[in-house]
Every structure is written in C-alpha cells, then in structure tokens.
N, CA and C atoms as an extended XYZ file, in Angstrom:
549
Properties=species:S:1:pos:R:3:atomname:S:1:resname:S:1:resid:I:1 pbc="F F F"
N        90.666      137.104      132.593 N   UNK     1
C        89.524      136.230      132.443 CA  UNK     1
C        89.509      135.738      131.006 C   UNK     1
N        88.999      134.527      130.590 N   UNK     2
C        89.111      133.673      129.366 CA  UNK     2
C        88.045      133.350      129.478 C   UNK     2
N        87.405      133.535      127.833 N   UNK     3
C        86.496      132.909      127.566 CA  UNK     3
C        86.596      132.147      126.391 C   UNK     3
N        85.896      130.823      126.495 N   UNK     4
C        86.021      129.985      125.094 CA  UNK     4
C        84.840      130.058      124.444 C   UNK     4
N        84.592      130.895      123.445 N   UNK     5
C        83.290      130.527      122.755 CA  UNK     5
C        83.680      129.772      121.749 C   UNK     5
N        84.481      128.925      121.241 N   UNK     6
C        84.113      128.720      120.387 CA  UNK     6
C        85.291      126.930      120.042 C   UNK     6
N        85.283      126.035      119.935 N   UNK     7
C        86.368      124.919      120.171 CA  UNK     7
C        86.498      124.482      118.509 C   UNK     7
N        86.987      125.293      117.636 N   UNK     8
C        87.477      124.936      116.374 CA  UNK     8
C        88.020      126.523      115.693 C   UNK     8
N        88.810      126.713      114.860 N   UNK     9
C        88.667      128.053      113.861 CA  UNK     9
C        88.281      127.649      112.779 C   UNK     9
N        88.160      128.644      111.854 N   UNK    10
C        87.974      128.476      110.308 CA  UNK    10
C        86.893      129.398      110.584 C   UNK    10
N        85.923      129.299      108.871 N   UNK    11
C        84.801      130.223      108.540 CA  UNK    11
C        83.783      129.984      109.553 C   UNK    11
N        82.876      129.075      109.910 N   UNK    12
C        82.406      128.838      111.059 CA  UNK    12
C        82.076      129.392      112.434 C   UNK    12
N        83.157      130.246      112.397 N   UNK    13
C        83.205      130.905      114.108 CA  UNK    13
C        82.273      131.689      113.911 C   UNK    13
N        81.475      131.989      114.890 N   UNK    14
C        80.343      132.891      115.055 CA  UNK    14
C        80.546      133.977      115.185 C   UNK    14
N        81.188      134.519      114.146 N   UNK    15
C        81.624      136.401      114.196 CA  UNK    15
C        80.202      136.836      115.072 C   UNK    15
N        79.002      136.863      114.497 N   UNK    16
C        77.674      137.514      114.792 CA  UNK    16
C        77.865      137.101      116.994 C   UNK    16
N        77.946      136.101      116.932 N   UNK    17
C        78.035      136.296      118.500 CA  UNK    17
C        79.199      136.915      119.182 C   UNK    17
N        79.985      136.978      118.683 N   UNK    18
C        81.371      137.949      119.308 CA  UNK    18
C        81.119      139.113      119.077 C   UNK    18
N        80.908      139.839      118.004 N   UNK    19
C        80.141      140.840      118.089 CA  UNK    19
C        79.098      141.707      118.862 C   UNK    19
N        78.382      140.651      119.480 N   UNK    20
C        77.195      140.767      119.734 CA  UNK    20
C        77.282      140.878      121.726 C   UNK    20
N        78.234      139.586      121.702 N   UNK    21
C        79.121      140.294      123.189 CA  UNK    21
C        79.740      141.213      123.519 C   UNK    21
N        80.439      141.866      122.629 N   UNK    22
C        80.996      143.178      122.802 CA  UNK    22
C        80.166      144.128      122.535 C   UNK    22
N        78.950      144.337      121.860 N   UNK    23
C        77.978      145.236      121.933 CA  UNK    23
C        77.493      144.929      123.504 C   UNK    23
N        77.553      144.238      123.894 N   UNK    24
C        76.859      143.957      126.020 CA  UNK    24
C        77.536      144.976      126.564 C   UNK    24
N        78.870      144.544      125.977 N   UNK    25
C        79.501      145.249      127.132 CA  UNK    25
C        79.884      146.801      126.798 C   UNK    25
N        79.502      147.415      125.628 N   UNK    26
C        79.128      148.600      125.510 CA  UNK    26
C        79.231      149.803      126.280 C   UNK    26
N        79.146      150.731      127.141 N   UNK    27
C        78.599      151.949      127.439 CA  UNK    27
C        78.484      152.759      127.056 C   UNK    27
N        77.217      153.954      127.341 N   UNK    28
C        77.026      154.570      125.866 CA  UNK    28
C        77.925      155.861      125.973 C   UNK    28
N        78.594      155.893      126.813 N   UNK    29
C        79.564      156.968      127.236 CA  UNK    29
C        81.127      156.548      127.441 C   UNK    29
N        81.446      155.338      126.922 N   UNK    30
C        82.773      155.083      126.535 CA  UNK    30
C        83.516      155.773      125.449 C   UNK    30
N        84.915      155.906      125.633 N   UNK    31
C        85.890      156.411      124.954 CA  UNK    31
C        86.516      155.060      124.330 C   UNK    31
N        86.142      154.421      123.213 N   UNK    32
C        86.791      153.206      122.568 CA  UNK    32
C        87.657      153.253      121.379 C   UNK    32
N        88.352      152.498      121.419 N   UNK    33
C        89.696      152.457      120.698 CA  UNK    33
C        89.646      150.579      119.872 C   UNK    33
N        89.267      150.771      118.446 N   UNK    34
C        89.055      149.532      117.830 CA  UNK    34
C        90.686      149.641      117.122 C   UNK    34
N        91.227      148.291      117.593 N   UNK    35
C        92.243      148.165      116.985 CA  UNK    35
C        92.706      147.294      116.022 C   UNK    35
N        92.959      147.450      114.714 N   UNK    36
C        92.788      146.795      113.755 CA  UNK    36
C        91.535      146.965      113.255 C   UNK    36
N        90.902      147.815      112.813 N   UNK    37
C        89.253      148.150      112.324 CA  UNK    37
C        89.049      147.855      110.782 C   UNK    37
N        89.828      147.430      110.170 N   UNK    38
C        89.622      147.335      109.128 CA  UNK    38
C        88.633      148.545      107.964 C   UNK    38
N        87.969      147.794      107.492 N   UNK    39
C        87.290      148.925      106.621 CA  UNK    39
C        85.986      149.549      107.517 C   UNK    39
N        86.339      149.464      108.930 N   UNK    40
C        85.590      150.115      109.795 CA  UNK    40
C        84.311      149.936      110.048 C   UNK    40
N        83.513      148.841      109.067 N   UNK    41
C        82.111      148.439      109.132 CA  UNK    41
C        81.456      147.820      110.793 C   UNK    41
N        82.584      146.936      111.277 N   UNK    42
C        81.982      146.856      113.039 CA  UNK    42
C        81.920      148.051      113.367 C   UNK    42
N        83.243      148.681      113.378 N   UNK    43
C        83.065      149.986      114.183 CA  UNK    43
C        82.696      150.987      114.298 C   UNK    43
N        81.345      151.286      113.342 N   UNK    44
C        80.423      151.872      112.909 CA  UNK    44
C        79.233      151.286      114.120 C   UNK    44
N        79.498      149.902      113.854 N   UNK    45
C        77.951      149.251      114.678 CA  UNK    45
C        78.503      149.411      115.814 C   UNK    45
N        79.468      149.679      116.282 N   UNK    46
C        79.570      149.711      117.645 CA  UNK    46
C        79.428      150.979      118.452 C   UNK    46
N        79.278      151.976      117.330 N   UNK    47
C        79.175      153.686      116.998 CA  UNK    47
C        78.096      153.744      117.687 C   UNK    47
N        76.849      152.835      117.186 N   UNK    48
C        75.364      152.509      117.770 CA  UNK    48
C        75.233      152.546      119.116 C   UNK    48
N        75.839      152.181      119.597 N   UNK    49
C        75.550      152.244      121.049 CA  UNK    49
C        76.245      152.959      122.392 C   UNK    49
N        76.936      154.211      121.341 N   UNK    50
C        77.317      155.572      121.837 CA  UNK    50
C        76.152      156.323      121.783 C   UNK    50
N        76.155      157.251      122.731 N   UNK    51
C        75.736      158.529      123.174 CA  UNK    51
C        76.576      159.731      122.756 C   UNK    51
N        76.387      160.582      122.704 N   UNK    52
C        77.207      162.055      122.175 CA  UNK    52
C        77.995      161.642      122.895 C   UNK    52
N        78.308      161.393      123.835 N   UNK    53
C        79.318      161.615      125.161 CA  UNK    53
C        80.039      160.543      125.095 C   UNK    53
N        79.744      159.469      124.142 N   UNK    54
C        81.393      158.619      123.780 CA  UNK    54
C        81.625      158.447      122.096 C   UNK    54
N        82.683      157.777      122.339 N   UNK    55
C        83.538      158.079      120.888 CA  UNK    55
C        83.743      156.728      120.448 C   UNK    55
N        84.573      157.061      119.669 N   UNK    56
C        85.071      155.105      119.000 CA  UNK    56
C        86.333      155.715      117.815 C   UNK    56
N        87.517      155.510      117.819 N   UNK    57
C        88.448      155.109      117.297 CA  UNK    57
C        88.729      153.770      116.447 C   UNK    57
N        88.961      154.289      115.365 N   UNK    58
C        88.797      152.882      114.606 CA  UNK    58
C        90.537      153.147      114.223 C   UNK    58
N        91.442      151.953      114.698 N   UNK    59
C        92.704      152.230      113.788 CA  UNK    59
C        93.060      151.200      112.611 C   UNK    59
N        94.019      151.192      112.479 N   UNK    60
C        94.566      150.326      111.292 CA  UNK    60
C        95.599      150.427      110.812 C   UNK    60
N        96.636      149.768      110.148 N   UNK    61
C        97.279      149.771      109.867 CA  UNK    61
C        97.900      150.594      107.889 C   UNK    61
N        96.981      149.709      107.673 N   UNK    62
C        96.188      149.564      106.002 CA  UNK    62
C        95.904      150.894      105.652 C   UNK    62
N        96.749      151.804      104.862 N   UNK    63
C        96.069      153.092      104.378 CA  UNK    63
C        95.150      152.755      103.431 C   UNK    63
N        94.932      151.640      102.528 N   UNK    64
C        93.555      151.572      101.862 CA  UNK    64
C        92.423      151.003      102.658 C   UNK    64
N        92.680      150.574      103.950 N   UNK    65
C        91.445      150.351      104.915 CA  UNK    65
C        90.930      151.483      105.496 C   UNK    65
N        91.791      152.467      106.005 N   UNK    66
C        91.468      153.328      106.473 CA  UNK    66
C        90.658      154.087      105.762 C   UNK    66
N        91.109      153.964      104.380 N   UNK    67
C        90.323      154.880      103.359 CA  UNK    67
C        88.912      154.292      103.015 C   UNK    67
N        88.445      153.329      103.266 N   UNK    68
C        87.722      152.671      103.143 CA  UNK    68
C        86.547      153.045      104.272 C   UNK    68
N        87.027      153.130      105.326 N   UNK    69
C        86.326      153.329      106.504 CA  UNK    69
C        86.471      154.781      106.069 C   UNK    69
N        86.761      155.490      106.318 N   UNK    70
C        86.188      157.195      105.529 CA  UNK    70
C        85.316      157.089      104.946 C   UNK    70
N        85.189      156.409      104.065 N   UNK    71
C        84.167      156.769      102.911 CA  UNK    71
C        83.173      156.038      103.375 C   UNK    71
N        82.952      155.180      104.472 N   UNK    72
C        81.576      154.255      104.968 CA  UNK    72
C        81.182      155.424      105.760 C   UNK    72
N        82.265      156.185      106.561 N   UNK    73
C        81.825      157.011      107.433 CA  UNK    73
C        81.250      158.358      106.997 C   UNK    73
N        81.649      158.956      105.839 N   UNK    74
C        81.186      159.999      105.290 CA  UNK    74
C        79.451      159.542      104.812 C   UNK    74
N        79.149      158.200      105.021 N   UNK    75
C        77.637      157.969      104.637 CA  UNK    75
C        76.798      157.634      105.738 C   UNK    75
N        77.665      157.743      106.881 N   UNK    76
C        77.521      157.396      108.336 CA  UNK    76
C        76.348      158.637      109.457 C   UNK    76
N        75.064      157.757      110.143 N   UNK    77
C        75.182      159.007      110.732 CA  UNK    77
C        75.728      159.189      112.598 C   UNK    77
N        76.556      158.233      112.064 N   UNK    78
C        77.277      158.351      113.476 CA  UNK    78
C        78.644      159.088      113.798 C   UNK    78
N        78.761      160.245      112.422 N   UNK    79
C        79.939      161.026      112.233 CA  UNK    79
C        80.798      161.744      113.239 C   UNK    79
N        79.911      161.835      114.272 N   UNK    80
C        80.040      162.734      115.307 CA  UNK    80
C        80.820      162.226      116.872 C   UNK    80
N        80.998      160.532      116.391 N   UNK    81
C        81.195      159.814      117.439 CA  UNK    81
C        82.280      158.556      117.210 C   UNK    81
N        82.550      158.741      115.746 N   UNK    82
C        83.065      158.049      114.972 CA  UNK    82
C        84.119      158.522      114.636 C   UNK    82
N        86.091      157.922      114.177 N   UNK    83
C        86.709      158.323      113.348 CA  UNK    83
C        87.800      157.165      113.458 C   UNK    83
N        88.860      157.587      111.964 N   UNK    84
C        89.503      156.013      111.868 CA  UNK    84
C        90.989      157.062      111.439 C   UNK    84
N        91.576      155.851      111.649 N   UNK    85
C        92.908      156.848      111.174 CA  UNK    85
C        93.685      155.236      111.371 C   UNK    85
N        95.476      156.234      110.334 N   UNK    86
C        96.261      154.755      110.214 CA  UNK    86
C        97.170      154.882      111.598 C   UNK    86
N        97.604      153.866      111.912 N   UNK    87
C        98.429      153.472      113.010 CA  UNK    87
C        98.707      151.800      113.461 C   UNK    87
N       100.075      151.800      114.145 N   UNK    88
C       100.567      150.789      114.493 CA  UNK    88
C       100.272      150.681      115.821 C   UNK    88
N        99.324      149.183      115.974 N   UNK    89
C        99.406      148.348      117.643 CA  UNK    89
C       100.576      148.256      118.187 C   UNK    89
N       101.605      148.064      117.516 N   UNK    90
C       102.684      147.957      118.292 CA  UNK    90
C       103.360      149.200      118.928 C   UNK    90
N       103.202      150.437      117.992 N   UNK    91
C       103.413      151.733      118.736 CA  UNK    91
C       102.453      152.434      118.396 C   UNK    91
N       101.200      152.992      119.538 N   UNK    92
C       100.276      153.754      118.956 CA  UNK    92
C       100.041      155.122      119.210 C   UNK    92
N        99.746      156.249      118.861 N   UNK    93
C       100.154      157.294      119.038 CA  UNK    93
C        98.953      158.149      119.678 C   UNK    93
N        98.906      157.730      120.706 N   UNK    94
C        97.798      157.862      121.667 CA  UNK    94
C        98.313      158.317      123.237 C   UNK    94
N        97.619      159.287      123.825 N   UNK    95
C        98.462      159.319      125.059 CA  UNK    95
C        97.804      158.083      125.958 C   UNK    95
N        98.416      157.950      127.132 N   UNK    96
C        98.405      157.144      128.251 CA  UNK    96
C        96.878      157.194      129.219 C   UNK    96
N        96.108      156.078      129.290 N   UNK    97
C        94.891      156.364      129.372 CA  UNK    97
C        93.890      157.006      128.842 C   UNK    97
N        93.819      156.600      127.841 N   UNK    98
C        92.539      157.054      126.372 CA  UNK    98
C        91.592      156.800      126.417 C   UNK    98
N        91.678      155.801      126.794 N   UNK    99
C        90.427      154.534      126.266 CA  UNK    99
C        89.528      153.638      127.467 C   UNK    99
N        88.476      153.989      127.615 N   UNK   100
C        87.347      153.057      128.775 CA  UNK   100
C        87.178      151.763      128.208 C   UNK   100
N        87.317      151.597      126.618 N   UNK   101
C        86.942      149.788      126.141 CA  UNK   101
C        87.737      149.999      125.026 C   UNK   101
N        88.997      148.890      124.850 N   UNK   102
C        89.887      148.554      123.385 CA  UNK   102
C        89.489      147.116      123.395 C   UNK   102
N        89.264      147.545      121.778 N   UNK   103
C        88.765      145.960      120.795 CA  UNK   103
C        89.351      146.106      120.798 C   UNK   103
N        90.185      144.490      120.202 N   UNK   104
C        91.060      144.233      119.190 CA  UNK   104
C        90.414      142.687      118.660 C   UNK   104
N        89.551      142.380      117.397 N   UNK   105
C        89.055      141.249      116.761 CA  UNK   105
C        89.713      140.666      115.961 C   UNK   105
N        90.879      139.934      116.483 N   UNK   106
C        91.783      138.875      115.481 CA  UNK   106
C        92.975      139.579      114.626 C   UNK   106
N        93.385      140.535      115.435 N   UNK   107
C        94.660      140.795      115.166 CA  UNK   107
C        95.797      140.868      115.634 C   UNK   107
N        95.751      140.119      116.882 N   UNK   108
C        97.387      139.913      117.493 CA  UNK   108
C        97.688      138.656      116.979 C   UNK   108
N        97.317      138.022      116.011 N   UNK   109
C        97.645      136.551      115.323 CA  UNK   109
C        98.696      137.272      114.161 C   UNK   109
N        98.395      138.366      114.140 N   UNK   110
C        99.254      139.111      112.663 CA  UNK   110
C       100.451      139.950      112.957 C   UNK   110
N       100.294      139.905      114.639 N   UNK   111
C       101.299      141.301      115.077 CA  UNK   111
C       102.673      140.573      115.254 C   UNK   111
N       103.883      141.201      114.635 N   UNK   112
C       105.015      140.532      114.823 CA  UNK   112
C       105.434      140.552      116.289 C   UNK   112
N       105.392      142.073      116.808 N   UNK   113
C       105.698      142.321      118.397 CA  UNK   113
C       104.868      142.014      119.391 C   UNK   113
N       103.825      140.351      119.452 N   UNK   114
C       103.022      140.723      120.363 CA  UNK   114
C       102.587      141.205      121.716 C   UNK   114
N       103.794      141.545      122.303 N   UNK   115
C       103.645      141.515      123.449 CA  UNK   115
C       103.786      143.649      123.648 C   UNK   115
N       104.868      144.203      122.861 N   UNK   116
C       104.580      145.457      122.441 CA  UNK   116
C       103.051      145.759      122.297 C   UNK   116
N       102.935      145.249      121.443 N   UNK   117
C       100.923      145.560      121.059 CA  UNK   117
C       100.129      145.338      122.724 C   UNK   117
N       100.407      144.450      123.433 N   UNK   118
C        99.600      144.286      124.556 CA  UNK   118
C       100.135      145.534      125.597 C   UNK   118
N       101.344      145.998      125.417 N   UNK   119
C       101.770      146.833      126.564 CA  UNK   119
C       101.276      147.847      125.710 C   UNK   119
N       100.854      148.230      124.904 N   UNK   120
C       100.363      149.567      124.179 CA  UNK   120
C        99.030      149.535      124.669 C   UNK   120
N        98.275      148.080      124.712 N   UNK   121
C        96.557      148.420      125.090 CA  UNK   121
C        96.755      148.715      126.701 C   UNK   121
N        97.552      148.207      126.930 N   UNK   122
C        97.764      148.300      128.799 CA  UNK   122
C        97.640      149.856      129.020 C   UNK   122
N        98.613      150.455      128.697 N   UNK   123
C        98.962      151.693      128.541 CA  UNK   123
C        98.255      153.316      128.061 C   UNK   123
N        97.470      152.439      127.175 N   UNK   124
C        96.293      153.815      126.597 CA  UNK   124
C        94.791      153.049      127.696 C   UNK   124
N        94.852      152.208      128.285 N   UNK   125
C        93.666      151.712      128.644 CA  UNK   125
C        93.605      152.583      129.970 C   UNK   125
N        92.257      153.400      130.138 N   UNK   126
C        91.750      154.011      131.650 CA  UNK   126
C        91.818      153.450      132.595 C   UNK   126
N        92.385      153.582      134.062 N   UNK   127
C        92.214      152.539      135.462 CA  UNK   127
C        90.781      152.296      135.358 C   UNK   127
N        90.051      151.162      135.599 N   UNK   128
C        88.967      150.528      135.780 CA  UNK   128
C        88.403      150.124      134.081 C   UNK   128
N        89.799      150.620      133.303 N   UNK   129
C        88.784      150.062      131.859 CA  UNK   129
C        88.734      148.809      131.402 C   UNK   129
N        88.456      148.623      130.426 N   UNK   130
C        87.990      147.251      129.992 CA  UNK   130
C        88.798      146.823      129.022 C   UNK   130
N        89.521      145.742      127.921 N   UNK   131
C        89.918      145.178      127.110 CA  UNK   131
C        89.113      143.876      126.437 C   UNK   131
N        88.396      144.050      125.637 N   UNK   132
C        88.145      142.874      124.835 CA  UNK   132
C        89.024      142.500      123.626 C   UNK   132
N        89.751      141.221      123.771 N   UNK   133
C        90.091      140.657      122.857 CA  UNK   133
C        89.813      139.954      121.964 C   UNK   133
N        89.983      139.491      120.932 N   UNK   134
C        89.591      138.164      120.376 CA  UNK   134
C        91.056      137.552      119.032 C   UNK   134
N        90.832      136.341      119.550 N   UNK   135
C        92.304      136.072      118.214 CA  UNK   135
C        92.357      134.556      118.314 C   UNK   135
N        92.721      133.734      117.584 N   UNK   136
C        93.089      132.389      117.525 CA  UNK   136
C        94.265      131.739      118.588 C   UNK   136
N        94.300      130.718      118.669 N   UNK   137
C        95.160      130.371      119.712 CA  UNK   137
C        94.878      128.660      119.336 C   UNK   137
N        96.236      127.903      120.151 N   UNK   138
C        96.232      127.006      120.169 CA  UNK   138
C        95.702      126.682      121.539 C   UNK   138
N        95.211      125.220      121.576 N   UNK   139
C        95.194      124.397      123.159 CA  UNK   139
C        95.858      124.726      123.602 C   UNK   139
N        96.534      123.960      123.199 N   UNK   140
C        98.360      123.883      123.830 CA  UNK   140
C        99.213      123.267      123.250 C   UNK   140
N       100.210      123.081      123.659 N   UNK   141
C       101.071      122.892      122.721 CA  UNK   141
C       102.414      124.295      122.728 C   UNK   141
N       103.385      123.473      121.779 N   UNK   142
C       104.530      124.400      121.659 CA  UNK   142
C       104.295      125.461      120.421 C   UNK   142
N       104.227      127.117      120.276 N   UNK   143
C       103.926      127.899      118.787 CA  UNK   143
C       104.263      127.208      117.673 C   UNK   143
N       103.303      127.286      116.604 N   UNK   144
C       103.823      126.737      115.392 CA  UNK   144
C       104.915      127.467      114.483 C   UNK   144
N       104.948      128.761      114.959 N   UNK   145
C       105.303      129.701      113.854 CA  UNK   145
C       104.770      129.913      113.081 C   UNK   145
N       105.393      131.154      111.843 N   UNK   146
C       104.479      131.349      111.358 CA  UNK   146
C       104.298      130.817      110.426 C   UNK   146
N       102.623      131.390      109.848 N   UNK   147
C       102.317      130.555      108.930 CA  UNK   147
C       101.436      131.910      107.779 C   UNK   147
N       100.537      131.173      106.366 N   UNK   148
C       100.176      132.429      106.109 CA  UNK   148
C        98.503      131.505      105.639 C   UNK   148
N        97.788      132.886      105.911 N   UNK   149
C        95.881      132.285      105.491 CA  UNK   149
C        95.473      132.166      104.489 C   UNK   149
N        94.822      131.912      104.392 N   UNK   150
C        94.147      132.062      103.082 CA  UNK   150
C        93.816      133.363      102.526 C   UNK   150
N        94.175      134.143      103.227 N   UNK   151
C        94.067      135.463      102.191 CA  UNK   151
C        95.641      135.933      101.907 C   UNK   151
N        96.473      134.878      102.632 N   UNK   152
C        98.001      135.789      101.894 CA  UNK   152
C        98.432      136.312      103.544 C   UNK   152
N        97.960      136.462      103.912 N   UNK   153
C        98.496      137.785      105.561 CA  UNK   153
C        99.172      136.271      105.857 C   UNK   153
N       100.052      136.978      106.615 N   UNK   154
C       101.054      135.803      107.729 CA  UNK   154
C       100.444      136.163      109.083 C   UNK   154
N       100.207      134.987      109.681 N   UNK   155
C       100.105      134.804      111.109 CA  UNK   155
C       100.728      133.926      111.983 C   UNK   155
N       101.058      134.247      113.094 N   UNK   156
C       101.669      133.286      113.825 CA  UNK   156
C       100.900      132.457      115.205 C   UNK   156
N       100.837      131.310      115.154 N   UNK   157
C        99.867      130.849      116.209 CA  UNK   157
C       100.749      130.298      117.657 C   UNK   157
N       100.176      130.841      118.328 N   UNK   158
C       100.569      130.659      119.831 CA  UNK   158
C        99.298      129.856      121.002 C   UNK   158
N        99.944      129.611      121.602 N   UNK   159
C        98.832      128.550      122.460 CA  UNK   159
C        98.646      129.664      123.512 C   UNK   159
N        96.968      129.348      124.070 N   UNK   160
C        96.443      129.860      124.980 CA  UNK   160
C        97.597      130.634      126.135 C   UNK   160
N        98.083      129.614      127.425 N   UNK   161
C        98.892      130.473      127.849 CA  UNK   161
C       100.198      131.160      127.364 C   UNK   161
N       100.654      131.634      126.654 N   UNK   162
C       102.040      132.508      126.122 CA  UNK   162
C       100.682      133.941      125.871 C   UNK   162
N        99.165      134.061      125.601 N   UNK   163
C        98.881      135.003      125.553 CA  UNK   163
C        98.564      135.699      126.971 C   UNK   163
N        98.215      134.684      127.539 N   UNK   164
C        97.874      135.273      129.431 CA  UNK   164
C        99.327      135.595      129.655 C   UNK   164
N        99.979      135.083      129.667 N   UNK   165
C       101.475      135.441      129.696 CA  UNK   165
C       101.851      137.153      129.387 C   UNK   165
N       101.907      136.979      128.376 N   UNK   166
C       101.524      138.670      127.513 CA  UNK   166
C       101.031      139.665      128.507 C   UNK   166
N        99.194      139.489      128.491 N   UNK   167
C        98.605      139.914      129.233 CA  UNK   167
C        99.168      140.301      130.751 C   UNK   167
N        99.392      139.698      131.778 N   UNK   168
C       100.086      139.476      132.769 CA  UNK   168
C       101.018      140.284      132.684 C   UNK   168
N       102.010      140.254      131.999 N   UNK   169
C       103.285      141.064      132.106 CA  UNK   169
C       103.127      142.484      131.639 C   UNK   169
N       102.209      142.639      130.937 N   UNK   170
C       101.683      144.093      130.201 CA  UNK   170
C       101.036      144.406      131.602 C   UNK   170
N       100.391      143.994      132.492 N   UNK   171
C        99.687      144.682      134.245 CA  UNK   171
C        98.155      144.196      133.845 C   UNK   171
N        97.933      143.900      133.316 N   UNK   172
C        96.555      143.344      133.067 CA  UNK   172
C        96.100      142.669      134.473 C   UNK   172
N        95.125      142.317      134.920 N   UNK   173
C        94.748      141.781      135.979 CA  UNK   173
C        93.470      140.804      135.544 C   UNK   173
N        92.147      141.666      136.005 N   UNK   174
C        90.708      140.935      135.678 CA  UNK   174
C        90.399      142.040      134.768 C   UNK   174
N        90.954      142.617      134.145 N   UNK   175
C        90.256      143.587      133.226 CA  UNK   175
C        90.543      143.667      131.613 C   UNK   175
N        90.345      142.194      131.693 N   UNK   176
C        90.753      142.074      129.703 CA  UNK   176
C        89.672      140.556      130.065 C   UNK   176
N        89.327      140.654      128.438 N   UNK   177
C        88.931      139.050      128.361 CA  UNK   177
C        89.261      138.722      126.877 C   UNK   177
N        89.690      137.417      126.822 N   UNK   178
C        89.940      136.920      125.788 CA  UNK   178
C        89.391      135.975      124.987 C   UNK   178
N        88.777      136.145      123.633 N   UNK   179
C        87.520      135.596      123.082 CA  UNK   179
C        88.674      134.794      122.207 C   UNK   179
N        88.549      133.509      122.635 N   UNK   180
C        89.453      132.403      121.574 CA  UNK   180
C        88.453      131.747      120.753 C   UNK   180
N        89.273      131.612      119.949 N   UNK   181
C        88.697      130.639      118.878 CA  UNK   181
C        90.314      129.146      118.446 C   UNK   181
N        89.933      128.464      119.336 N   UNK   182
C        90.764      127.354      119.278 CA  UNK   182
C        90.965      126.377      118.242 C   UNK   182
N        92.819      126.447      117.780 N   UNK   183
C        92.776      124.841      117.097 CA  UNK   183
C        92.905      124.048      117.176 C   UNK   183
C-alpha cells in the first residue's frame, strides 16, 4: 500500500504529520524496531505510546548517534521500554521475527544495498506485522544516481516503482506502507 502525503521534497515536508501517522498506528504492546533512529529523539516519542508490555529499538548506524540517543535516554522516563544500539539495515543482528511495527524515516535513500535492507525488515518483521516506511522517491522516471544533500550524506534517488519492486520481492504483500515524499 502507498501513500502520498506529500507532492514535493525539501524542508517543507511535514515531518510533524508523518510522525503523527505513525504514532496512529502505534500499539501499546508492540515490539518496534526504529531503523535508522538517529539521535533517538522520535524514538523516545514513540516510547509514549508503549505500555510495559512493548518495547522500541532504536538502531543506527552512527556510533556518535547512538551515543547520543543514550544520553537522551538516560534522562528518559521511558527507560524501561526504550533502547538504541549500533547496527547495519543491510545486515541486522536480530533474529527472524522480532518486530510487530519497523520504522524506517528516510533512510533507504542512503542505503547502498537497498533491497538487502528491505529483505532484512521482511525477515525480522512478525506474520501479521506492520512496516512503515518513509523515504524520497521519484515520479518516475529512470534513477538518477547518486547524489549528495545538503548535509554531505550521499543518497541515491529511485522512482516510486523500483521501491514496490524491492518490497515485492522481499514477500511484502499489504503489510508495509510507504510514506513518499516526491520529486
């Protein structure tokens, strides 16, 4: 399933409403797996709407992100439901069915292996679980290759279908959605 919220990228995109959809879809007894968490500040708020009885995984790549998210979390009082650690989307070191809901907010634009990274969420994801995505994409069109942002990171842009594509071949069915932000 695809969703378009949003028909441009740049600063603009309504982080606060993507956010704010994936807090919906919530349960307060999910086992979640944020991938790419950066300095862990969503995945704290998303901590919020656990119950003792679910968790939240924050990963990353970035040992100074990770460290970063420690130290938000050591001021956190969602300690108990909360934790971040470093690791690769493309190989993650998780067993097979982990996870009832995996974020991932705009980081398969950065992943060299993308389609590795999608058979990894396939793979740690529970039968009946959920996948929210979100990442840039073209209309359509042929990939640009890569390119790099304004903060320096390289990304590579791919058009809408080559990611259903992905999806699809990783076993995905109706149980992912993909939050584009189109150029």
């Amino acid at each position: 399933m695809i969703e378009h919220f949003d028909q441009h990228i740049g600063v603009s995109f309504p982080h606060r409403f993507e956010k704010s959809y994936i807090q919906s879809e919530i349960r307060p007894d999910d086992t979640i797996i944020d991938l790419g968490c950066g300095i862990g500040q969503t995945t704290l708020e998303f901590a919020e709407h656990l119950t003792a009885g679910g968790s939240i995984l924050g990963i990353d790549l970035s040992k100074n992100r990770i460290k970063e998210a420690n130290i938000l979390l050591k001021k956190s009082v969602f300690k108990d439901r909360a934790k971040f650690r470093i690791g690769d989307i493309e190989s993650l070191d998780l067993g097979d069915a982990s996870a009832s809901l995996i974020i991932s907010q705009g980081v398969l634009l950065h992943v060299v292996d993308k389609q590795s990274a999608v058979d990894e969420m396939y793979r740690i994801l529970l039968p009946g679980g959920r996948a929210i995505v979100s990442l840039a994409a073209l209309v359509d069109g042929n990939p640009l290759g890569w390119e790099t942002d304004s903060t320096g990171v390289p990304i590579e842009w791919l058009p809408i279908y080559r990611y259903e594509e992905m999806f699809t071949e990783a076993g995905f069915k109706s149980d992912y959605i993909l939050i584009l932000r189109l150029r």
